[in-house]
C-alpha positions in Angstrom: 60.6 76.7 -128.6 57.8 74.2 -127.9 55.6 75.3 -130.1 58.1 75.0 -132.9 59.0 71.5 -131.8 55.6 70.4 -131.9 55.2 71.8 -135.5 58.4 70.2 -136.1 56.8 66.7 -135.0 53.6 66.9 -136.5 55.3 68.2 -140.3 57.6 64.9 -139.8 54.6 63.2 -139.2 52.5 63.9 -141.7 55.2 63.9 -144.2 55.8 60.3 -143.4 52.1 59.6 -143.5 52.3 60.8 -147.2 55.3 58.6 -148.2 53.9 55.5 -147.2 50.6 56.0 -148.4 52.0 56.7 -152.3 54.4 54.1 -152.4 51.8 51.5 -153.4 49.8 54.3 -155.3 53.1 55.2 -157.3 54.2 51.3 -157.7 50.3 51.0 -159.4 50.7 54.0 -161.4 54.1 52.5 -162.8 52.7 49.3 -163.0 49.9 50.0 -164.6 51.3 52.3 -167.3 54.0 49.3 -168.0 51.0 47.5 -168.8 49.5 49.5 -171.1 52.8 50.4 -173.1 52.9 46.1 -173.4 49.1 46.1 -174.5 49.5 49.0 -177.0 52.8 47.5 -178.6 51.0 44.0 -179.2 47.6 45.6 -180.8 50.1 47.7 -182.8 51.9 44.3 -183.9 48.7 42.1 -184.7 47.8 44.9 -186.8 51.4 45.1 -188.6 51.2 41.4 -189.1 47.8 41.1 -190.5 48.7 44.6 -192.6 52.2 42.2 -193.9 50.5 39.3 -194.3 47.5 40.5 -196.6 50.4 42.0 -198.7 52.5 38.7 -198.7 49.2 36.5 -199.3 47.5 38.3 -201.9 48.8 41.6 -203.3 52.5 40.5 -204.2 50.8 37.1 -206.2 48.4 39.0 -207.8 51.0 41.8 -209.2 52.8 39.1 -210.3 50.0 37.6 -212.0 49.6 40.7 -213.8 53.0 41.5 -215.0 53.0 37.8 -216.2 49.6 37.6 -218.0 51.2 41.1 -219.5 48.5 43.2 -218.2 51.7 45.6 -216.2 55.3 45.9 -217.2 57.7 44.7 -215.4 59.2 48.2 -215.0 56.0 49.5 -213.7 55.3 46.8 -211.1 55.1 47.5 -207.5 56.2 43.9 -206.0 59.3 45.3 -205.0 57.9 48.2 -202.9 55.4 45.5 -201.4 58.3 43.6 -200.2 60.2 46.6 -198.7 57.1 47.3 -196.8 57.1 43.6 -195.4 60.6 43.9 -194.4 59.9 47.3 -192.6 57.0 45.6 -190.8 58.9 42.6 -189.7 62.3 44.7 -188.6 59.8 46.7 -186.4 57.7 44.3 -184.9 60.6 42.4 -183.8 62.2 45.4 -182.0 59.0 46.3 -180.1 57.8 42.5 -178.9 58.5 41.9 -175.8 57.9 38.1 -176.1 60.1 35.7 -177.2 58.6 32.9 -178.7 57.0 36.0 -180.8 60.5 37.0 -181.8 61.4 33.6 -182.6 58.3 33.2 -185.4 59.6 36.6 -186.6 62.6 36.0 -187.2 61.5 32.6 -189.6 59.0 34.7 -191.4 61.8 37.2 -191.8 63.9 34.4 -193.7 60.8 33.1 -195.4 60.6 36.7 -196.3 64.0 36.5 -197.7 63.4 33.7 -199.8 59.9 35.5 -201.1 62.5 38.1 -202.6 65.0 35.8 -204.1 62.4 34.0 -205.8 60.3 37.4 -207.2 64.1 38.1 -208.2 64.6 35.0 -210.5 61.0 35.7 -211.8 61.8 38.6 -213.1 65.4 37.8 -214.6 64.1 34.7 -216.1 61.4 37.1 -217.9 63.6 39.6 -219.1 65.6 37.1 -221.0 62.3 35.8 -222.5 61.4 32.6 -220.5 58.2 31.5 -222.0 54.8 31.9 -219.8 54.8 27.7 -218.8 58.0 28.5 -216.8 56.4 32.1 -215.8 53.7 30.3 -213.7 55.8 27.9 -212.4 58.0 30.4 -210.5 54.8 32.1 -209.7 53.2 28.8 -208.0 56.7 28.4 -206.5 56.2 32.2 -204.8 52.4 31.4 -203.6 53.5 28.4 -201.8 56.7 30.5 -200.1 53.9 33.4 -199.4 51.5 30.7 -198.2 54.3 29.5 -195.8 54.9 33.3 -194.9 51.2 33.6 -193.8 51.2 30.5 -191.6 54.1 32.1 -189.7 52.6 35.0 -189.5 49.5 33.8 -188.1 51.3 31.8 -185.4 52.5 34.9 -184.7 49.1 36.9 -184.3 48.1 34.0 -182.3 51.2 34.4 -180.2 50.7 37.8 -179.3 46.8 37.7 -178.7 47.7 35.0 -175.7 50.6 37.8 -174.4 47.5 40.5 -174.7 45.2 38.6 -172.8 48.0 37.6 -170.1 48.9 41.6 -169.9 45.6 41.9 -169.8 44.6 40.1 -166.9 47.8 41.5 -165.0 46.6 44.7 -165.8 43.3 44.1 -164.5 44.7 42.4 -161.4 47.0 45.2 -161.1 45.9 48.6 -162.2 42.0 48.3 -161.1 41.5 46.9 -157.8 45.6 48.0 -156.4 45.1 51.4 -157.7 41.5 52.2 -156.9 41.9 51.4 -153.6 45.2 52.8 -152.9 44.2 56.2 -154.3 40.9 56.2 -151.7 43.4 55.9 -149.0 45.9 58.4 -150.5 43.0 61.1 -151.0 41.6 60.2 -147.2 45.4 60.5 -146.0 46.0 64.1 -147.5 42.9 65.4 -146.1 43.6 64.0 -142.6 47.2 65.5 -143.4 45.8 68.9 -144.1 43.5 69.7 -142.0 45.4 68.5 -138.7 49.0 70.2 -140.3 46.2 73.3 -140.4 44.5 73.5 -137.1 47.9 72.8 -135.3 49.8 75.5 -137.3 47.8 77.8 -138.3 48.5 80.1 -134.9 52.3 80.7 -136.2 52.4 79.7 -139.8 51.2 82.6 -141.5 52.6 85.8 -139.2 56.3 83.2 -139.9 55.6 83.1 -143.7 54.5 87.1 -143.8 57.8 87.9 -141.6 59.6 85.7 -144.6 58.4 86.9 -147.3 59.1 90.6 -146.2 62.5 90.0 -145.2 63.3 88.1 -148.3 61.8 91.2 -150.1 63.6 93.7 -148.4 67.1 91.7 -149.1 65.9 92.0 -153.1 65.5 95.8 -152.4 61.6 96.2 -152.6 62.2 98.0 -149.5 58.3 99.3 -149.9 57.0 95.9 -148.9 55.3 96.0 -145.2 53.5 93.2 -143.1 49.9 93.1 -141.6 50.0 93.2 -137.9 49.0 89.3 -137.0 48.0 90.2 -133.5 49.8 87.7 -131.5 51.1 88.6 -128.2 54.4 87.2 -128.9 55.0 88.1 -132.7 53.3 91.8 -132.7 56.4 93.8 -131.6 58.7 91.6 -134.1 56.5 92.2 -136.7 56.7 96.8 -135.8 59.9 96.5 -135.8 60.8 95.0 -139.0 58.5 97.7 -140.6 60.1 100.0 -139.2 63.3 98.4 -139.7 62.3 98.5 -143.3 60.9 102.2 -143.8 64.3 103.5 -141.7 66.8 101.3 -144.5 64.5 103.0 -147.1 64.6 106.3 -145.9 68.7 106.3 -145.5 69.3 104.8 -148.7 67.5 107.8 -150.7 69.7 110.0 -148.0 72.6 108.2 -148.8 72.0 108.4 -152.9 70.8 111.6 -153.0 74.2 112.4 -151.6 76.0 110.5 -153.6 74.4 112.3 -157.1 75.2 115.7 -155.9 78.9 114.4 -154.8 78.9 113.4 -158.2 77.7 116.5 -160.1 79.9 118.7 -157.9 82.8 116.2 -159.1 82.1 116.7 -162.7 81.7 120.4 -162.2 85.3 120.3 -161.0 86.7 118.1 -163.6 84.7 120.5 -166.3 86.6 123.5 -164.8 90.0 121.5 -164.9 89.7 121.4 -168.9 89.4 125.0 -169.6 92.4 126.7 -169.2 94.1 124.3 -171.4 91.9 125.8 -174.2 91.9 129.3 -173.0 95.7 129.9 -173.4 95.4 128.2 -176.4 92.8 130.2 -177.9 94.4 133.9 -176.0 97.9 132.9 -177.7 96.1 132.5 -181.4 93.9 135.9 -180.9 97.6 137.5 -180.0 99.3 135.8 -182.9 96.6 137.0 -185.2 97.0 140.4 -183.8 100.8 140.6 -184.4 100.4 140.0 -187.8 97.6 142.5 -187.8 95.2 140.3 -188.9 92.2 142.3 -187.5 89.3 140.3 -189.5 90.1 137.1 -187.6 90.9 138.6 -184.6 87.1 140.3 -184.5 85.5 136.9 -185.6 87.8 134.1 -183.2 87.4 137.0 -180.6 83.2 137.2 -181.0 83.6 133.4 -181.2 85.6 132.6 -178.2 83.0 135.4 -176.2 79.7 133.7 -177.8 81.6 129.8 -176.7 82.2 131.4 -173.1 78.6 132.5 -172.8 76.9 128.9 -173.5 79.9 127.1 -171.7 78.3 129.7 -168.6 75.0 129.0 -169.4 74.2 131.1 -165.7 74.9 128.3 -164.0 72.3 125.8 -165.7 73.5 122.3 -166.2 70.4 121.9 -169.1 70.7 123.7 -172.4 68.5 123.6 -175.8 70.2 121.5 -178.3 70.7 124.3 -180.3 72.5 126.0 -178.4 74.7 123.3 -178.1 75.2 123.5 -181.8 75.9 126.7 -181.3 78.3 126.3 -178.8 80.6 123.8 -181.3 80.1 126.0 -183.8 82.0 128.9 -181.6 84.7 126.1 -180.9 85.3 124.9 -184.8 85.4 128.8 -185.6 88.0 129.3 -182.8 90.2 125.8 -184.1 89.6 126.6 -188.0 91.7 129.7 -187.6 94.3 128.3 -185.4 93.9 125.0 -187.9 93.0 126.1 -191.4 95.3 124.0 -193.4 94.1 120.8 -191.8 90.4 121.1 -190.6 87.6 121.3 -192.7 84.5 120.4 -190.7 80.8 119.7 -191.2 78.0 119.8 -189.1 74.5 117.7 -190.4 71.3 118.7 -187.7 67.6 118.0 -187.9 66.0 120.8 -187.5 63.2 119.5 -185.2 66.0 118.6 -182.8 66.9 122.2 -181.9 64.1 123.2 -179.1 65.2 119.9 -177.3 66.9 120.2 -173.8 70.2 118.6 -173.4 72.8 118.5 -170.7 75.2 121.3 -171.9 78.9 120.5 -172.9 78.8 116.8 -174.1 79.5 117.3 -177.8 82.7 119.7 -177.2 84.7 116.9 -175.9 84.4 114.9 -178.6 85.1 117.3 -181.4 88.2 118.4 -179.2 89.2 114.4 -179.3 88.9 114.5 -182.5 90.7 117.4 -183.6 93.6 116.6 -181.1 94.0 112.6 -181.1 92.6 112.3 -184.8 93.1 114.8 -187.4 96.6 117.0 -186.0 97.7 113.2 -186.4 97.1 112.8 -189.6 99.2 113.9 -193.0 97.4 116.4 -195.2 93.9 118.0 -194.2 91.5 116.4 -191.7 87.6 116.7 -192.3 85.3 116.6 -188.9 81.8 115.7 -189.2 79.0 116.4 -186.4 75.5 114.7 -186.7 72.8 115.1 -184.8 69.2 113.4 -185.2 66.6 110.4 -184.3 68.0 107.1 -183.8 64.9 105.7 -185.1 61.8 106.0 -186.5 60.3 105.8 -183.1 62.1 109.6 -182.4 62.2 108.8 -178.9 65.8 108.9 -178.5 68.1 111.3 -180.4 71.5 110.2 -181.7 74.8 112.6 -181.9 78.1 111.6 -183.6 81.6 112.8 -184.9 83.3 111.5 -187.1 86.3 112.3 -188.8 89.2 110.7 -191.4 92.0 111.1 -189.0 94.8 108.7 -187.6 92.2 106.4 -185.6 92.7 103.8 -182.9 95.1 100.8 -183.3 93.0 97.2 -182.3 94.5 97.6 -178.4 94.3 101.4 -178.0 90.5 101.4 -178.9 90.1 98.2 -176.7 91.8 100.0 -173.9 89.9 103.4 -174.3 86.7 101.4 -174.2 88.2 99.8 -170.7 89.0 103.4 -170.1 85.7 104.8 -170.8 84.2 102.1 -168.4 86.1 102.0 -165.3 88.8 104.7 -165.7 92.6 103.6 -165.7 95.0 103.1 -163.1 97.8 105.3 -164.8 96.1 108.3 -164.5 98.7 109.8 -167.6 96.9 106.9 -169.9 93.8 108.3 -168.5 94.4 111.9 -169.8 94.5 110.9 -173.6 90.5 110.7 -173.6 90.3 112.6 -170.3 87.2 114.4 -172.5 85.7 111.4 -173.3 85.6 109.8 -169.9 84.3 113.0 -168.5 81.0 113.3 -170.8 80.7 109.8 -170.6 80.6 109.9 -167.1 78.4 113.0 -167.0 75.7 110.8 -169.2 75.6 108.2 -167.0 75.4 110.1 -164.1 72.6 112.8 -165.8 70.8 109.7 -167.9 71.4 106.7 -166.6 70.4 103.5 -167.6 68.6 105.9 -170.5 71.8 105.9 -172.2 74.8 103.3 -173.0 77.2 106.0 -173.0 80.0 107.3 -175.4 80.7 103.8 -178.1 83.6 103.9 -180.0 84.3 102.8 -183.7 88.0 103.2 -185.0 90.3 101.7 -187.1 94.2 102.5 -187.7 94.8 105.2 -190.1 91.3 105.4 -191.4 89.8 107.4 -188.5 87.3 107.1 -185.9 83.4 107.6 -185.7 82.2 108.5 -181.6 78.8 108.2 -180.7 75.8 108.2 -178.2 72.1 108.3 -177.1 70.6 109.9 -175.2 65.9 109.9 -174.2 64.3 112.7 -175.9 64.0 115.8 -173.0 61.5 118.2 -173.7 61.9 121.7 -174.3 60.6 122.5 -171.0 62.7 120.2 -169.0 64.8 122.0 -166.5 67.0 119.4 -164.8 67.8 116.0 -165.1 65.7 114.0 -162.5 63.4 112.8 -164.6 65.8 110.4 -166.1 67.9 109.1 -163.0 
């Protein structure tokens, strides 16, 4: 504890020490750059002024001159543009000087500037309605005396603001040279003063704190790798073990605790897969009775070699990773079984690349969605229903593979697809609701959990009455790939 209060001191101290020595520093700094802005804005004037006046003085008279002597016409004369730039000139100077007898001159040049234009204006007039040269000149001696009286102004400007630049110039002399030069020597001899006692008195504790710190604040973002160096200090050396150990223990139970939690999970979805079965077995064993009743022995052969093939994959001896063509396989099985229970409503289509088939896929994700289909989409609709199955790249990059149905069903109104997708997400309070796209929540659930953050999961398109196109991605897994590890 006294340790820390005499660190506590000394870091008051020294931060004080800091303050006061750059407050004069800082006040020069301002000052100083005040100064300058002043200095720069008058040099920019003068040279405005003598830029305006050169144009007043000589160019505007001489242009005149021209267009008088009928060396320039009128329409091509540029007096006009030369007393727009003036005005510009004048306009901005006044809104940058700082000094107000200067503001006061440019304000009378700005009238004598108005004046200059009124009189260029009844030049020209009186020309266009053929005033003979005599009167020409006359107007024209009128304008040099005006633009004579414009340049006297403006001079008494220029010598206005070259007595502001030399005061703001000996303030900023005064000011920024001796005020800051000094004060910055005792700034830099302050800091190091600072420094090295803040490090000699500190330095026992600072960094074994800091370390201590920075690991905690590591472990509370999760990098729960992170470890510290031993400092060897009496006092901080068993602190320092135990967080380490503290650190590889929380590691070590979290990988416990989510190993646990993924094979909770896959034991879940193996449960919830064997709850949607029967529904389609009595289906299917009431359609192979049916079609032997009416002695259809064909059909009964073929939905019978079907529904045995479908079984087989749906087995797979256990393995939760099939090829993708098997999968394929395995929907074709199911569309044979549903075509002859369905026939005068499903037509169906399946579109694969053929490179695609050696891939490894967790088995029974595409079965749901044709079943959603069939079920929620096309039994729904009036007349016959045709379900399409896709499966290729999702890009050129073919590093992740993209499988869809579609079909021309009755679709999803605006709130039902808004609520499956809430559905899909979190599940549903009313489980009843939830049993509508109890198949889709199930695969999408068994992506996530297989593929995580690999895949976004089943997406939904849909409108009312037009049908409904579902959807996902999923990494590429190679052919060899025997579980799903790789991509949790």
């Amino acid at each position: 504890m006294k340790n820390k209060s005499l660190r506590r001191t000394l870091l008051i101290t020294y931060i004080s020490l800091l303050f006061i020595t750059f407050i004069p520093t800082i006040y020069s700094a301002v000052v100083s750059q005040i100064h300058i802005r002043q200095y720069s804005l008058i040099i920019s004037n003068v040279g405005t002024a003598n830029k305006i006046n050169l144009i007043a003085k000589n160019d505007i008279p001489a242009e005149l001159w021209k267009i008088i002597s009928g060396k320039k016409e009128i329409i091509d004369g540029r007096q006009y543009m030369m007393l727009d730039e003036i005005s510009t000139g004048l306009s901005l100077m006044i809104l940058t000087s700082n000094n107000s007898e200067s503001r006061g001159k440019l304000e009378v040049a700005n009238r004598a500037n108005e004046t200059l234009k009124r009189n260029v204006d009844m030049l020209i007039s009186q020309m266009k309605k053929g005033s003979t040269v005599t009167q020409n000149e006359i107007k024209l001696d009128d304008i040099r005396n005006i633009t004579s009286l414009f340049s006297d102004i403006i001079q008494d400007f220029i010598v206005s603001e070259i007595e502001s630049a030399n005061k703001t110039n000996q303030s900023l002399r005064n000011t920024s040279i001796i005020l800051a030069g000094i004060q910055i020597i005792i700034a830099i001899i302050a800091i190091i003063i600072s420094i090295q006692g803040f490090i000699k008195v500190s330095a026992a504790i600072q960094k074994p704190i800091s370390d201590m710190e920075t690991l905690s604040t590591k472990v509370a973002h999760g990098d729960l790798t992170a470890r510290i160096d031993i400092p060897h200090v009496n006092e901080l050396d068993t602190l320092a073990k135990n967080l380490n150990t503290m650190a590889g223990q929380i590691d070590v139970l979290i990988k416990k605790n989510m190993e646990e939690q993924k094979n909770f999970q896959k034991a879940e979805m193996k449960a919830l897969q064997a709850q949607i079965t029967p529904h389609f077995l009595y289906n299917t064993f009431d359609t192979i009775v049916w079609l032997a009743e009416e002695e259809k022995t064909d059909e009964v052969v073929k939905i019978t070699k079907a529904f045995s093939e479908f079984l087989r994959i749906s087995l797979s001896r256990g393995h939760e990773w099939i090829t993708i063509g098997q999968e394929l396989d395995h929907i074709k099985h199911y569309l044979t079984i549903q075509k002859i229970r369905y026939a005068d409503i499903l037509n169906y289509e399946i579109d694969a690349d053929e490179s695609l088939l050696d891939f490894k896929i967790i088995k029974l994700v595409l079965q749901p969605l044709v079943e959603n289909a069939i079920y929620h989409g096309i039994k729904n609709k009036r007349g016959r229903g045709v379900l399409k199955v896709g499966i290729h790249y999702s890009d050129a990059s073919h590093s992740a593979i993209l499988f869809e149905v579609q079909d021309n069903g009755a679709g999803f109104s605006n709130e039902r697809l808004t609520e499956v997708r809430e559905e899909l997400s979190n599940g549903a309070d009313d489980s009843e609701k939830l049993n509508s796209v109890y198949g889709l929540y199930n695969v999408n659930k068994k992506l996530k959990l297989y593929y995580g953050e690999k895949t976004q999961g089943i997406l939904i398109e849909s409108e009312e009455g037009k049908g409904s196109h579902i959807f996902f991605t999923i990494p590429v897994a190679p052919a060899g790939l025997s579980n799903g590890g790789n991509y949790v």
